[in-house]
C-alpha positions, 0 to 999 in steps of 0.5 A: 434612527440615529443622527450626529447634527452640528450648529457652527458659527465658523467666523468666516474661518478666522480663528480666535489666533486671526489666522485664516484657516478653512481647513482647520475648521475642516479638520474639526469638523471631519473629528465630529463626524457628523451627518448633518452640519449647519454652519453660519458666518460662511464667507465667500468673499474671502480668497480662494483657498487650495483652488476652492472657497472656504464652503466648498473646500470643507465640503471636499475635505469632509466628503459631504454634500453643500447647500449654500445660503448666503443672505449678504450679496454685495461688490464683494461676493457672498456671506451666510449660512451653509449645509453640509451632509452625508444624507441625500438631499430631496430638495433644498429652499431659502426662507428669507428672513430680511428686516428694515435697515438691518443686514440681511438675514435668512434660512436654508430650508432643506429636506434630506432623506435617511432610512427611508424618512424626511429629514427637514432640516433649517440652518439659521443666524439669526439677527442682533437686535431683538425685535429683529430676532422675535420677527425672524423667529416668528417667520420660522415658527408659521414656515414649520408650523404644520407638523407631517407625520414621519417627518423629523425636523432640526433647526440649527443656528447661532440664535443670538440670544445671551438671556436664560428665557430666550424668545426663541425657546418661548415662540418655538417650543412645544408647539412646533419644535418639541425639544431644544438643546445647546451648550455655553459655546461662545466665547470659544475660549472661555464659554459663558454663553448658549448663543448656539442651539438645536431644536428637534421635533419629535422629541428624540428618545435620547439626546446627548448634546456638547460643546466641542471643546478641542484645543483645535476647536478653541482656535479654529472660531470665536464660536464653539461647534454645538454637537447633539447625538439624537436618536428616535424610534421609527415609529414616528407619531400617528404616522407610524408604520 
């Protein structure tokens, strides 16, 4: 099995230009051409774009099927997380991930189908400081500590972790996720950072992972799309057929 999974932290389709532009963030991401797209920072306050929010306007303009989570309801409208995917969706959740006195954070928990088989996938973005990230990761890890055979599982999300030993890869891997992977994507115009990641479990067979470095993809957010090629066997642990 085969899957393209992007993380996008699209900066409430603002570009590094501050030039409000859902559909050049569409425009990248319809070059990618991924089947499962998580994507942070979404902002349904914003206007109207072309008779459509800025989620569902990718959505159309990528043809794929949205799972809105939106973590900030305030007089405004909403903002947070969105996914995006060409897969059929068996059901979608929010893991909420709230700490005291800081902004409201949360997960999409959605389970998809492709070739027969469960694809978990969680979109996240996580929060600033760091005893609010090791709770929200350790909320993460007892929400996905039970491993089901046959199931794959992605986590994708801006982690906002700057250190090379970062919480999330300690606290996650191996026991819940078997693989980790990211690429320097912030800042998009001169990327130092790997705030970005992709966990998987199982581990895939083979894993190409970059950031997308267009000069499209530069402008369109503060944030460089993270996009990990990932291929499995179909014999997935003991479950296997």
């Amino acid at each position: 099995m085969r899957l393209r999974v992007v993380s996008w932290n699209i900066h409430a389709c603002v570009g590094t230009d501050r030039r409000y532009d859902p559909q050049r963030v569409a425009e990248v991401l319809d070059e990618i051409d991924a089947d499962i797209i998580g994507l942070q920072e979404v902002d349904w306050r914003r206007d109207d774009f072309e008779g459509a929010d800025q989620f569902f306007h990718i959505a159309r303009a990528l043809d794929m099927k949205p799972v809105e989570g939106p973590t900030l309801h305030d007089h405004a409208g909403r903002y947070g997380n969105g996914l995006l995917t060409r897969l059929p969706v068996l059901s979608a959740s929010k893991l909420d991930l709230a700490h005291p006195r800081r902004e409201p954070r949360g997960a999409i928990d959605a389970t998809l189908e492709a070739q027969g088989r469960e694809v978990r996938a969680i979109v996240t973005h996580l929060g600033l400081a760091s005893r609010e990230r090791r709770r929200q990761i350790a909320m993460i890890r007892d929400a996905v500590r039970e491993k089901p055979a046959k199931q794959i599982r992605l986590l994708m999300g801006d982690m906002n972790e700057w250190l090379p030993r970062r919480t999330a890869a300690r606290v996650l891997t191996p026991d819940c996720f078997e693989a980790e992977f990211g690429a320097r994507s912030f800042p998009s115009f001169f990327p130092m950072f790997s705030l970005d990641r992709i966990f998987a479990d199982p581990a895939p067979s083979v894993a190409e992972v970059r950031a997308e470095r267009t000069p499209k993809a530069r402008l369109a957010s503060d944030h460089l799309p993270i996009v990990a090629d990932l291929e499995w066997d179909l014999g997935l642990r003991s479950g296997a057929d």
